[in-house]
N, C-alpha and C positions, 0 to 999 in steps of 0.2 A: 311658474312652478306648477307641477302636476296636482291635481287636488290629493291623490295616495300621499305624495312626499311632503307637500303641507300639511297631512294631519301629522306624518311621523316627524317633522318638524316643533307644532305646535306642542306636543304628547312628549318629545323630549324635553321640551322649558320648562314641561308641568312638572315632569319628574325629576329636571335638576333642581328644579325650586323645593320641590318636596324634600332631595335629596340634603340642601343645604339645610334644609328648617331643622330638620330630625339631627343632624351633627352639630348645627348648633346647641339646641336642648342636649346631647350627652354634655356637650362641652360643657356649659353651663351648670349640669347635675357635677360634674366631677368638681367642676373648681367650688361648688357649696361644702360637697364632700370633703376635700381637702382642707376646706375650711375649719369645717366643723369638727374635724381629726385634730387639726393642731389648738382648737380650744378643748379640745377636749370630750366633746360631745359624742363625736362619733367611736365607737370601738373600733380598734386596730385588727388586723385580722389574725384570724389564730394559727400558730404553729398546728399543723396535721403530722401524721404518725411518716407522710413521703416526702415531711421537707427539713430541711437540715434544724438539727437539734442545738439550741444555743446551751452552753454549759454554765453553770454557775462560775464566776469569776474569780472567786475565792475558794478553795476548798469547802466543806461546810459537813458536819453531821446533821443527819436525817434524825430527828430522836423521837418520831412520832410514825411507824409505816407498821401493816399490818400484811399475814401471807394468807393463802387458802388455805383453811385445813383440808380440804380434800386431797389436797396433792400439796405438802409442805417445801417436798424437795428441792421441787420443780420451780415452785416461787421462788428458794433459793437461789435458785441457779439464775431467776432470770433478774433479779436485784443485785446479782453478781456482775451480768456480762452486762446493765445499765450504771454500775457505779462509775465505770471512767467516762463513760458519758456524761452521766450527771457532773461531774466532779466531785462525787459523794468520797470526804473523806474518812465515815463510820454509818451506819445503819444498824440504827435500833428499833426490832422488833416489838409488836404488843399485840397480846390474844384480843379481840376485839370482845366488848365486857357482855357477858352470859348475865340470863336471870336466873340459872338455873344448875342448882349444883348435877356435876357428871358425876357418873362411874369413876374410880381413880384412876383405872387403866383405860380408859377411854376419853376422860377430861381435855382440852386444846384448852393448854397454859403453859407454863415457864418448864414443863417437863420437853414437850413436841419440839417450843421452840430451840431450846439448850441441844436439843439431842443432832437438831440439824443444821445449826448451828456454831458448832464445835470444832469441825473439820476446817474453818476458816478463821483463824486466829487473825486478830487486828481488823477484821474486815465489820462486824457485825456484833450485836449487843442485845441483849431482851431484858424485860421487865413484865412480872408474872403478878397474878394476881387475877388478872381481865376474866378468868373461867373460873372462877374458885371464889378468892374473896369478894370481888362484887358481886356472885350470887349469895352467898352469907350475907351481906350486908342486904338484900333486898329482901331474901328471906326474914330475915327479922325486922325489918319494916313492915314487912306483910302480917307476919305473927304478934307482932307487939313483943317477941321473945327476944328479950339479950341481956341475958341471966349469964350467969357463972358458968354456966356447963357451953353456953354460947360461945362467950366471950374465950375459952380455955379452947375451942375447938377453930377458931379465929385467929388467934396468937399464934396456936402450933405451927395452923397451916403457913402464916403468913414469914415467922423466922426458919420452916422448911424452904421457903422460895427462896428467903435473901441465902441460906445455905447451900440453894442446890448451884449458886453463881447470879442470881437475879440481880441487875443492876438498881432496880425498885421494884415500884407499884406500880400496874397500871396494865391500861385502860379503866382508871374508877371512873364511877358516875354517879352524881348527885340530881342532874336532871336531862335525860337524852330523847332526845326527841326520834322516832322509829328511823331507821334504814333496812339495815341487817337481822335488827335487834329490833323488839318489844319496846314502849317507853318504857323509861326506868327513872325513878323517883325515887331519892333519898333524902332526908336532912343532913348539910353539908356537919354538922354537929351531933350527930349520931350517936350512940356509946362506940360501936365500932370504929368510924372511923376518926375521933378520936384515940383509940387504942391503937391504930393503925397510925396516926401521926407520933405517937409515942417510942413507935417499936421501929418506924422509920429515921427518927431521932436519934434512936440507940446505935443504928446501923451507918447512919449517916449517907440514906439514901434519900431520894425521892420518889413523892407520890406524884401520879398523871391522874389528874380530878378533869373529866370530860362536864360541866356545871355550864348552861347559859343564862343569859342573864336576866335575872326577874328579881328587880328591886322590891314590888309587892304585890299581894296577889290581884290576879290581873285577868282577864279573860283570854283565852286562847289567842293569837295571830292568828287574822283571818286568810291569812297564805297558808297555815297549816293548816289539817284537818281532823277532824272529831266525828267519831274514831278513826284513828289508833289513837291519838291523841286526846286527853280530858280536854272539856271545854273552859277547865278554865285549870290557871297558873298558880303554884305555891310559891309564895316571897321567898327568897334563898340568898338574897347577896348577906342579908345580918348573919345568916346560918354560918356562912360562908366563912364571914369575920371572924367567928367564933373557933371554927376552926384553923383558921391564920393564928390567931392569938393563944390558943390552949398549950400548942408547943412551941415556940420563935423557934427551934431548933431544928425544927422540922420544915425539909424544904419540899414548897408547894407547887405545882407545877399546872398552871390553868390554860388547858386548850385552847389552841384554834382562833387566837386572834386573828381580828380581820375578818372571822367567820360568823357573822351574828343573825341568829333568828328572828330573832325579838325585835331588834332594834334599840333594846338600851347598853348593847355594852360598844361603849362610845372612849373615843380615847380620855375624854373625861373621868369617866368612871375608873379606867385602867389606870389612873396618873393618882387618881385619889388611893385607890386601895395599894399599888407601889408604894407612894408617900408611908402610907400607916402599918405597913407590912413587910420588914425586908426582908423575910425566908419566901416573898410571891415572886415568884417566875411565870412569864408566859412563852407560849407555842406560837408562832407564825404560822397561817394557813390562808389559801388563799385555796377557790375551787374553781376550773375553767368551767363546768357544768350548771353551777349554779352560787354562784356570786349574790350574794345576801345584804344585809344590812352593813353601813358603818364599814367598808373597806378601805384599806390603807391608798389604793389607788385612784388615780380621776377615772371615772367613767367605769368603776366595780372592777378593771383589769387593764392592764398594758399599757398608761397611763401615769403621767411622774405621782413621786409619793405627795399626797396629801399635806400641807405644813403641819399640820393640827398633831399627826402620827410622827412627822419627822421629829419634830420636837421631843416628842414624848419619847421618843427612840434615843432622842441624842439626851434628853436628859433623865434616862435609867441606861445607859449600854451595858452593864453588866447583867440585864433581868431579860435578855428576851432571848430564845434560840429559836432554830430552825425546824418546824415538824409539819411535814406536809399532809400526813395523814392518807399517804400512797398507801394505794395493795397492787401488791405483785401478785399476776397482773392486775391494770388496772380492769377491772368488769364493765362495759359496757361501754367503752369510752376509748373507741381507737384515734382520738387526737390526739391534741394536747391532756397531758398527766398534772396530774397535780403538783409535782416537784417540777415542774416546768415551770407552772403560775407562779410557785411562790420565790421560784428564781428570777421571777421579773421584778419584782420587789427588791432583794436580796441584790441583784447586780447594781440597782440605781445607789445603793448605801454609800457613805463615805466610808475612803476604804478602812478604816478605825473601828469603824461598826462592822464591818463585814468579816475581818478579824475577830473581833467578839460573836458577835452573832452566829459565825459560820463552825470558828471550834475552842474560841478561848473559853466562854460562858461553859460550853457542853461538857466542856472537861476538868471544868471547875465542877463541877452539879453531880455529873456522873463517875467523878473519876478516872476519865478515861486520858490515855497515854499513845496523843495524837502527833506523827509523825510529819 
């Protein structure tokens, strides 16, 4: 053999041998990967906004989504041309909650929403208060003020909402940590809202109390940050109780389970204050963006349910519905949507709970007259 065709001889064994090594190591990386997917370990990969959309399996109301106000219509339209995709069988509305009272004729609450809203009968539902009343209630936390002339300016507004067709309350907030919005701090026992579980009772709506969970005071989470954030935490689960208790008649509607900051609202705690409180209702939420404490999934998404949460699901099915806490659009997030996530949840249910969960409970709570 030539000494040229023996080096290209030699130089090819070295490169098939390279060649094998390197495909053995993918190989070897994919079967750990696969492993560590069916324990659970690994996260599944996310739906994107160019690959087929899986639909919820049950019909289901959304009774937690929010629009832009800068352009309302247009949000409408486009929770419109997503409801068959979803499988959304209702979508309710809510002003995302202000600190700060507006103008009348400039306010985003249950007026904006009703107005664009209307022209779609059965399809859609609001709940007013998120720009009005939760700025009164922090206003008077701020002022120490919630006196007579308070309280009478409170009332009014809030039996104008249930009159102008408001299906409740909501977006309140007892303790929200910034997004959108300002932190917002209130004692879930308030005079206000108090008055507002009263007047809710009369009407035999429900309030959407946005509250996470801080059994006592406690130092910030050091995943969040100060500022915007205080550095340190007011105890609110007792507050909390107090306002479960002050009316039983009043039904209570507690955000965003699944979604925890803190790390104590644990199906534990959700199974205890269920147990002691039958007007408490919770929200299902799950976020593909940022997946938090205590979620109902293995591995924070796409993932079977957790036993600890099935349980707890299968022994309250009348307390929990579906609120993903979507804005149309969603901002900043051309993937997977948030009603996507918590459809991954939602379709693993037995199908008893998904019945409940998706429109029996919503139409018991809201009233509503689901086809």
């Amino acid at each position: 053999m030539r000494p040229q065709a023996h080096q290209r001889f030699v130089g090819g064994k070295q490169a098939g041998a390279k060649g094998l090594a390197f495909l053995f190591i993918v190989a070897s990386l994919a079967a750990v990967l696969a492993c560590c997917t069916r324990l659970g370990w690994a996260r599944q990969p996310r739906q994107t906004a160019a690959s087929e959309v899986t639909p919820a399996a049950y019909p289901f109301v959304d009774v937690h989504t929010h629009l832009d106000p800068a352009d309302i219509d247009a949000s409408v339209q486009t929770a419109l041309r997503m409801m068959p995709k979803e499988n959304a069988a209702r979508i309710l509305f809510l002003a995302s909650p202000s600190t700060f009272s507006m103008d009348p004729k400039d306010r985003f609450d249950s007026e904006l929403l009703l107005s664009a809203t209307k022209k779609y009968p059965g399809k859609f539902g609001v709940l007013g208060g998120g720009g009005t009343l939760n700025a009164m209630i922090q206003e008077a936390v701020g002022s120490g003020d919630a006196g007579p002339a308070v309280q009478k300016k409170f009332k009014d507004r809030a039996e104008d909402i249930i009159r102008q067709g408001a299906l409740g309350f909501g977006e309140m907030t007892a303790e929200h940590f910034p997004t959108s919005t300002p932190y917002q701090y209130a004692p879930a026992d308030h005079p206000l809202f108090l008055m507002l579980a009263d007047i809710a009772a009369a009407h035999d709506v429900p309030i959407d109390l946005h509250i996470e969970a801080v059994p006592q005071d406690m130092p910030l989470p050091s995943h969040l940050k100060s500022p915007p954030n205080p550095p340190r935490l007011h105890a609110n689960i007792a507050a909390f109780e107090r306002l479960l208790a002050h009316n039983p008649r009043a039904k209570i509607i507690w955000d965003h389970a699944g979604w925890d900051n803190t790390g104590f609202r644990t199906p534990e705690l959700c199974r205890r204050l269920l147990q002691a409180h039958a007007n408490l209702y919770m929200e299902l939420k799950l976020d593909p963006q940022d997946v938090e404490m205590n979620p109902p999934l293995v591995n924070g998404a796409s993932g079977p349910i957790k036993p600890e949460w099935l349980k707890l699901f299968e022994d309250f099915p009348d307390r929990f519905i579906i609120g993903s806490d979507q804005h149309y659009p969603m901002p900043n997030q051309p993937g997977t949507q948030r009603w996507q996530e918590v459809v991954l949840l939602f379709n693993q249910l037995p199908a008893d709970l998904r019945s409940k969960f998706g429109t029996g409970n919503a139409a018991h709570i809201y009233h509503l007259d689901i086809k």
